[in-house]
C-alpha positions in Angstrom: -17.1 9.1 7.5 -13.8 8.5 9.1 -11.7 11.5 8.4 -13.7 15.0 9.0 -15.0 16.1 4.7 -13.8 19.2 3.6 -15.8 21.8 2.0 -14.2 24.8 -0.1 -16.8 27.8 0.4 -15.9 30.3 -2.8 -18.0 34.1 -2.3 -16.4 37.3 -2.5 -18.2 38.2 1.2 -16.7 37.2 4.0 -19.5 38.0 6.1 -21.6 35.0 4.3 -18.3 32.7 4.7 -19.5 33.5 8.4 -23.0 32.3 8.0 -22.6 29.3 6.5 -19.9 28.3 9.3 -22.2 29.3 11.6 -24.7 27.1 10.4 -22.4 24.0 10.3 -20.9 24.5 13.4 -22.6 21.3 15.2 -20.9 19.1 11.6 -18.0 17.6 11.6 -16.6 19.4 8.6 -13.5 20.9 7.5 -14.2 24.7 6.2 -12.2 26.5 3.2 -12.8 30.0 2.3 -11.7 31.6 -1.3 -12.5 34.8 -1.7 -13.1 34.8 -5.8 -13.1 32.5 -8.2 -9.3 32.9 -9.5 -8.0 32.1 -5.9 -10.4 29.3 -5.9 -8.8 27.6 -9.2 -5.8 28.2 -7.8 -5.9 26.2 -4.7 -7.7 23.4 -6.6 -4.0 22.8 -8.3 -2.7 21.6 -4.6 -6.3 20.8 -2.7 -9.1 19.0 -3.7 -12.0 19.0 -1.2 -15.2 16.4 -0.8 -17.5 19.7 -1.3 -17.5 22.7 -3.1 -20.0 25.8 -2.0 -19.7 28.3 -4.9 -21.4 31.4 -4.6 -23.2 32.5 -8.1 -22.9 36.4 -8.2 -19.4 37.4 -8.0 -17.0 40.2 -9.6 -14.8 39.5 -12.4 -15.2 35.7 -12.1 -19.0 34.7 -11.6 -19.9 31.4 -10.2 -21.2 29.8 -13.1 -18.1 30.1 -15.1 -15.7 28.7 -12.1 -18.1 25.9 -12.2 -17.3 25.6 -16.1 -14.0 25.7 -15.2 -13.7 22.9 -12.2 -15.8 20.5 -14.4 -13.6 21.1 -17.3 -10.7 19.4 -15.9 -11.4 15.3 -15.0 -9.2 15.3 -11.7 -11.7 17.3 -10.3 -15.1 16.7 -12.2 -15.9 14.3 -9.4 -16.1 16.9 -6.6 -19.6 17.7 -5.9 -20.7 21.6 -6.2 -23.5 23.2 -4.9 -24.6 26.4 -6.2 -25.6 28.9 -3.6 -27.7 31.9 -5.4 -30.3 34.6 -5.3 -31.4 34.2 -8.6 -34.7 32.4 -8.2 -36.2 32.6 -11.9 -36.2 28.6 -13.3 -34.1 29.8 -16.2 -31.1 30.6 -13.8 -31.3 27.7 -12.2 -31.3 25.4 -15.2 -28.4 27.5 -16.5 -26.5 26.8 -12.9 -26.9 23.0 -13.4 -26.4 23.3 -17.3 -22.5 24.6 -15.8 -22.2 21.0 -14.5 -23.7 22.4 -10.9 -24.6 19.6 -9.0 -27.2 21.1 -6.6 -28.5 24.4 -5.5 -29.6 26.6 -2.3 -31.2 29.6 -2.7 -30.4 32.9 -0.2 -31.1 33.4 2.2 -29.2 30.3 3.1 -32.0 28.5 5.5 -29.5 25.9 8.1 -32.1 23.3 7.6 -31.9 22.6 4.2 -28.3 23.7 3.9 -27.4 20.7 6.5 -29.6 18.6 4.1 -28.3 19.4 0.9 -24.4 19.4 2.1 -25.0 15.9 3.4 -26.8 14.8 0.5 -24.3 15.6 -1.6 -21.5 14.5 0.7 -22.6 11.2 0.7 -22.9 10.4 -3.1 -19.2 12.0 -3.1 -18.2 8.6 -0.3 -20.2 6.3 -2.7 -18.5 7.2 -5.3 -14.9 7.2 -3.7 -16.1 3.9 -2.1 -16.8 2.7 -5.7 -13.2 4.2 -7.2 -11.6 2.5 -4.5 -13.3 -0.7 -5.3 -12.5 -0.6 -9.0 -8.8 0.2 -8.5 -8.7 -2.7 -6.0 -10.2 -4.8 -8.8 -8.0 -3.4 -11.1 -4.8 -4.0 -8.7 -6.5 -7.7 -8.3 -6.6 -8.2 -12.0 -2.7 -7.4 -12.3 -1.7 -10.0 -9.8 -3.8 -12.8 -11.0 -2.8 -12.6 -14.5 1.2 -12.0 -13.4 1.0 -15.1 -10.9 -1.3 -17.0 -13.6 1.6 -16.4 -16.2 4.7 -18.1 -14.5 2.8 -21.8 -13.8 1.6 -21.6 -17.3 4.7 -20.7 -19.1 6.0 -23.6 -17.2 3.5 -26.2 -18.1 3.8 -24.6 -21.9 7.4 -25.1 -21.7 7.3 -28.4 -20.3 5.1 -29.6 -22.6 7.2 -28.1 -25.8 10.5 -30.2 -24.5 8.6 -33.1 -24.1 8.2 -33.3 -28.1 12.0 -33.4 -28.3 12.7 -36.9 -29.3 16.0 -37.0 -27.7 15.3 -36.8 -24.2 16.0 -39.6 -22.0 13.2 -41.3 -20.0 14.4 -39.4 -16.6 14.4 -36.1 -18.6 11.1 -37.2 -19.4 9.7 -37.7 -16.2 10.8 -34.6 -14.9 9.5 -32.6 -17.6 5.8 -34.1 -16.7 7.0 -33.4 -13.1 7.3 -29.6 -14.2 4.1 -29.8 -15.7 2.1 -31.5 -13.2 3.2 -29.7 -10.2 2.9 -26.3 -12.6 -0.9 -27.4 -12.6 -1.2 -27.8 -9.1 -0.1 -24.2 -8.7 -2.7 -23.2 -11.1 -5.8 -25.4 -9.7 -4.7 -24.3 -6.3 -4.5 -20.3 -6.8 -8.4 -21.1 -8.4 -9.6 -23.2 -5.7 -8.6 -20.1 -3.3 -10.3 -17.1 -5.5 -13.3 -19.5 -5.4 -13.3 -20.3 -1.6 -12.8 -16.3 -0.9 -15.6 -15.2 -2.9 -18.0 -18.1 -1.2 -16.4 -17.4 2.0 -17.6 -13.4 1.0 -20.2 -13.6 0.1 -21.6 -15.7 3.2 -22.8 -18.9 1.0 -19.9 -21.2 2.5 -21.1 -23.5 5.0 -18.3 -25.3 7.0 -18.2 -28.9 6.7 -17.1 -29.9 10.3 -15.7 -33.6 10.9 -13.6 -35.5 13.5 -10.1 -34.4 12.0 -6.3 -35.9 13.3 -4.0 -33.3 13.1 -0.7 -35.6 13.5 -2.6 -37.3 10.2 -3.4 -33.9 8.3 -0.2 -32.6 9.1 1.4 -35.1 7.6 -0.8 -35.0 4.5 -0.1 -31.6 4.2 3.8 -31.7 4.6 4.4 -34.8 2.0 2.4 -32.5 -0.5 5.0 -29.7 -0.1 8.2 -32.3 -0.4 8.6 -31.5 -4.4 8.6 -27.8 -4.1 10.8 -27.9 -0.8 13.3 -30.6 -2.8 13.5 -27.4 -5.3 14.9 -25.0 -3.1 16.8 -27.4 -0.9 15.0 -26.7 1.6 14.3 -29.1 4.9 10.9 -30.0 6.3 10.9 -30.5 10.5 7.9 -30.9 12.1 6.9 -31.6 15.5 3.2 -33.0 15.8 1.0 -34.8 18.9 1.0 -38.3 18.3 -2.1 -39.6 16.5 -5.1 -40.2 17.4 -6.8 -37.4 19.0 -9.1 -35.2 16.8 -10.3 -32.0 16.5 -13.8 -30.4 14.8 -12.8 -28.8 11.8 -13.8 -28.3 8.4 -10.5 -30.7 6.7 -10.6 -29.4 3.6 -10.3 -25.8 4.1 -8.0 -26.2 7.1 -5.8 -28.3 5.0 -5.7 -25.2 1.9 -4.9 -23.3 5.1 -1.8 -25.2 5.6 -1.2 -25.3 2.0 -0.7 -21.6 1.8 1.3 -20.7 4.7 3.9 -23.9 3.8 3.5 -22.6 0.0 4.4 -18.8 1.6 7.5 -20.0 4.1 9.0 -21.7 1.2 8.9 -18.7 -1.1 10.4 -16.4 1.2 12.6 -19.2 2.6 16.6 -18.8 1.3 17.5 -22.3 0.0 19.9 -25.0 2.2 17.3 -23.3 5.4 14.0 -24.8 7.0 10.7 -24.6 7.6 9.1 -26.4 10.7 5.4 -27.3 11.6 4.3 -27.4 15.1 1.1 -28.6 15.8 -0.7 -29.5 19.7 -3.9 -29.6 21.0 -5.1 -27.5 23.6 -6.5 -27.9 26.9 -9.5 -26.0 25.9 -10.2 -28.4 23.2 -8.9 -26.4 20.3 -5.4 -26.3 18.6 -2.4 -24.7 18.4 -0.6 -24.6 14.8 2.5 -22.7 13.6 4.5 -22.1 10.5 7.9 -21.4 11.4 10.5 -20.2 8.2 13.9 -18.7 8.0 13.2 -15.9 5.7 13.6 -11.9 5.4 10.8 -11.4 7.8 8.4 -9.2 8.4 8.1 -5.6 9.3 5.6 -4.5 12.2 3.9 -1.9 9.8 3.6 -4.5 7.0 2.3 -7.3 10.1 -0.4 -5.0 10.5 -1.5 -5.5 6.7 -0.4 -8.7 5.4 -3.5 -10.8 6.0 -5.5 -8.0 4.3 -6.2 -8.8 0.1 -3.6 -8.1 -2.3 -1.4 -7.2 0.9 2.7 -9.2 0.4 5.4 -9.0 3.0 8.8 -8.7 1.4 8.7 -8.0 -1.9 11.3 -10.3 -3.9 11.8 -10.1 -7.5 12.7 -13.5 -8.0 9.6 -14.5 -6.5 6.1 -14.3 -7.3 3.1 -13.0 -5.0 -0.3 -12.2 -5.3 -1.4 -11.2 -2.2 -4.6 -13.4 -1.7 -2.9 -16.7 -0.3 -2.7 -14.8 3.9 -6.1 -13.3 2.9 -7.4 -16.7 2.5 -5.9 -17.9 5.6 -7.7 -15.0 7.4 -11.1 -15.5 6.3 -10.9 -19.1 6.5 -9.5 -19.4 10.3 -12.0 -16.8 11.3 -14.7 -18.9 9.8 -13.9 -21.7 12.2 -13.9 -18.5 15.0 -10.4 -19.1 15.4 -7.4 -16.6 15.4 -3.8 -16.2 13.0 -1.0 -13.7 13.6 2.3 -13.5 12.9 5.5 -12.6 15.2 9.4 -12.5 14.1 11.1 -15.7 14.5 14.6 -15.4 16.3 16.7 -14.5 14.8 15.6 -15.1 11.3 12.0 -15.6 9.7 8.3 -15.5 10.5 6.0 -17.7 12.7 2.7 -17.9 11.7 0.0 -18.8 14.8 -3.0 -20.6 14.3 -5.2 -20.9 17.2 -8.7 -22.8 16.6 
């Protein structure tokens, strides 16, 4: 695990408190100690732990009714509690699990199966953070997808509706299937990606390596961007090595690379500013690519994340993100066992570094 579990030990005696730390001292576990039930509840309202050892005969408050209690309430049904008791008839026992007990040790407390149990039930309590985690991710994932789904597709819906006006002129026209078209492109792209990423995942993509010209792809890649550039005003520059060396790559993914970090400089680009491609070979025989834009920038702690999923830089109102486009990048760079980052450009913007 990487941070140290915590356990919450509830029994009115001390001196067993003892015993069971005693017999977890070689763990790597945090210990709690209540002393009753009532304090136990209580601290639940500010603490949750990853393990709860509730002791079954206690005053006022027994053990099976503060285990009523904790499963009662859904914020902390999920915490795992083990019963530990002297009763050893089968009826008691069934009653302790009827409370919503999850296991059970019976006194004297034997460090063997204590160490067993504890684990045990430690790690269903990771499998099934590991699985919340997962499904808020996916949640988080579904958000994005359908919010950066909705803009394209409003605009090819729009588009479409004002070309059914019968007074537009033939230039209105044509950029009303302009809207549309390159609206579509946004769409097919964003799909493309999720696909790639899940292949790429799941370990079923197998690169497609060819001879590849980079002053040739580079270009390819940079007239396809023209359009959404021309939108924002914004210039192209480039500086490429002249053609007609190559490089092994897989084209088609290295060109969605480029796709996505031109597609990210010009959304975080201000209009009337630039964004500049440099591309060179190496002397090792690899290649040297980089996205340079005149945005906001990046902050160090957020550098450290953005290529993760679902991870965006500077969040912008006006523009849309869904976190998967750097993501891509990452998996797909690394497939080719080659390296991205991204450093501050002076005294304004990103660069974004491939190496291959």
């Amino acid at each position: 695990m990487d941070t140290q579990p915590t356990i919450l030990v509830i029994d009115d005696e001390p001196d067993n408190f003892d015993v069971v730390e005693t017999l977890l001292d070689s763990e790597n576990y945090q210990l709690h100690y209540a002393p009753d039930g009532q304090q136990a509840l209580s601290r639940l309202d500010s603490f949750q732990p990853d393990l709860i050892l509730l002791d079954v005969m206690m005053p006022d408050l027994d053990g099976m009714e503060v285990c009523k209690r904790i499963k009662s309430q859904p914020k902390w049904q999920a915490v795992p509690i083990i019963m530990v008791t002297a009763l050893t008839a089968k009826e008691d026992l069934a009653r302790c699990l009827a409370t919503g007990a999850d296991d059970f040790i019976s006194k004297p407390v034997n460090g063997v199966e204590l160490r067993a149990r504890v684990n045990s039930m430690l790690r269903i309590k990771q499998q099934y953070d590991s699985l919340q985690l997962l499904l808020k991710l996916r949640e988080d994932m579904v958000n994005m997808i359908v919010h950066d789904l909705r803009n394209p597709l409003a605009s090819i819906v729009l588009g479409a509706e004002m070309l059914k006006f019968p007074g537009l002129s033939q230039q209105q026209q044509q950029g009303k299937v302009e809207q549309v078209l390159l609206a579509g492109q946004q769409l097919q792209s964003l799909i493309d990606s999720l696909l790639l990423m899940a292949k790429l995942e799941s370990g079923k993509m197998v690169l497609n390596y060819s001879p590849v010209d980079l002053h040739s792809l580079c270009k390819s890649a940079l007239s396809d961007v023209e359009a959404i550039a021309a939108q924002k005003k914004i210039t192209l520059m480039s500086e490429l090595p002249e053609p007609g060396d190559t490089i092994e790559i897989d084209a088609l993914m290295f060109r969605r690379v480029l796709d996505n970090l031109f597609t990210n400089a010009i959304k975080f680009s201000p209009s009337n500013s630039q964004v500049t491609l440099r591309a060179e070979y190496l002397p090792t025989g690899g290649a040297k690519l980089q996205v340079i834009d005149s945005g906001k920038g990046v902050s160090e702690d957020l550098r450290k994340i953005i290529f993760e999923k679902y991870e965006v830089g500077t969040l912008m109102p006006e523009v849309t993100q869904i976190g998967l486009g750097l993501a891509f990048c990452k998996m797909a760079i690394e497939a080719h066992c080659g390296t991205i980052s991204i450093e501050n450009n002076q005294s304004r913007g990103s660069i974004f570094t491939v190496i291959i």
